[in-house]
Each structure stands twice: as C-alpha cells, then as structure tokens.
C-alpha positions in Angstrom: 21.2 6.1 15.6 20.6 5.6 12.3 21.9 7.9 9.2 20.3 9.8 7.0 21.6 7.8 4.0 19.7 4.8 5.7 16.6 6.6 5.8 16.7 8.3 2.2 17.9 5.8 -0.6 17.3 7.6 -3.5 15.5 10.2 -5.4 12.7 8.6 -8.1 13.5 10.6 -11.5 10.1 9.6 -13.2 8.6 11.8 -15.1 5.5 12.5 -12.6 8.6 12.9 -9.6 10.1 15.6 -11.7 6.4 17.4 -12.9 5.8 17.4 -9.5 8.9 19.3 -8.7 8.8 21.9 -10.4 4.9 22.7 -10.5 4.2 21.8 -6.4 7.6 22.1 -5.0 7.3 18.3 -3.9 10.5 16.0 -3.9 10.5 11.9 -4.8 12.5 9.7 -2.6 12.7 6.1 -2.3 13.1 5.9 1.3 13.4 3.1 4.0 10.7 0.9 4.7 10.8 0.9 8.6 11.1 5.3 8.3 8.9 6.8 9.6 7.3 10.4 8.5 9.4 12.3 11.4 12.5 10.7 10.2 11.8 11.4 6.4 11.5 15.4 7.3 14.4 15.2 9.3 16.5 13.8 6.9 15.8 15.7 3.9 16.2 19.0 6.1 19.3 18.1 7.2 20.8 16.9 3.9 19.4 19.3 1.5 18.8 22.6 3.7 15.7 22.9 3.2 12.3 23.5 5.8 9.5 20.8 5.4 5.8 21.3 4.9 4.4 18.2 4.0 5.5 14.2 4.4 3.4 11.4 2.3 4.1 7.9 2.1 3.1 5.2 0.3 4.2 1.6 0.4 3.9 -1.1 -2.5 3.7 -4.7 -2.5 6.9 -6.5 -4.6 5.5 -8.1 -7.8 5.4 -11.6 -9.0 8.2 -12.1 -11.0 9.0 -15.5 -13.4 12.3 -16.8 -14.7 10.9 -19.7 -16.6 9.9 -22.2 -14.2 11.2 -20.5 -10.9 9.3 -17.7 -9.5 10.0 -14.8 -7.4 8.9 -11.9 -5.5 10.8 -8.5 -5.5 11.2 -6.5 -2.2 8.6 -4.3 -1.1 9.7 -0.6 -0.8 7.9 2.7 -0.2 8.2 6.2 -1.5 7.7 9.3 -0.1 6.7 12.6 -1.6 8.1 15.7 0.8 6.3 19.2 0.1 9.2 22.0 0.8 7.5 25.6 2.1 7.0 28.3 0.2 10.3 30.5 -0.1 12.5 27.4 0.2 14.8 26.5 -2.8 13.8 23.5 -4.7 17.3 21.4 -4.4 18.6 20.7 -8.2 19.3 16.8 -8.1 17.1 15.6 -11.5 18.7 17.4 -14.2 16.8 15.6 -17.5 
C-alpha cells in the first residue's frame, strides 16, 4: 500500500504553478515517477479535501550536468497539474 506522501512529493511554487492557481483552479505537484493518474487524484482528494476534475502529467528527462571533468545526470521526475471542480476551495499552500 503505498502512502500518499509517496505519491505526492511536493507542490512546484513557480510562478506559472501559482498563475495557474489562481486563474484555472489547477494545483502543481512534483509527484512520483511510478504514480499513476488514478493515484495522483486519489491522493490529492484525500489530503487536501478536495473533488478532482482533471489529472495531467508530464515527465522530464534529468539534465547533463558537469563538475569540471566529472559528469553527471540528475534524476528524472514528473509533475502533474490536478484541475479541482468548480465549487471546490482552492487549498492555500503557496503563499508568495
């Protein structure tokens, strides 16, 4: 069984995360790389209260990164971006 704090690592307070929370009620996650979409929805209604609309993902590649002579990559990762249905309170965790 895994845990909703395994599925959701953190929220991503960029400045697009945050426009798109307030203007399409869409919440910013860093999120598991082996979650799936059913698991993201799941997790965000149970920890934040909340009913889901909408589930995207996207998953990037870890870049190339150099220490003088030694190179490296960094992990791959993927996001999701979870639209909340109309009526349902948009959960205050970004305060900038």
């Amino acid at each position: 069984m895994i845990s909703v704090y395994d599925v959701i690592k953190k929220p991503l307070v960029t400045e697009k995360g945050v426009t798109k929370k307030d203007s399409e009620r869409t919440l910013v996650f860093e999120v598991d790389v082996d979650a799936n979409k059913t698991q993201i929805r799941q997790a965000v209604e149970q920890l934040f209260k909340v009913k889901v609309a909408d589930v995207r993902t996207s998953t990037t590649a870890g870049k190339l990164r150099r220490r003088g002579r030694f190179a490296g990559y960094r992990s791959d990762w993927k996001k999701a971006y979870v639209k909340l249905q109309a009526g349902q309170k948009v959960p205050e965790y970004a305060e900038i």
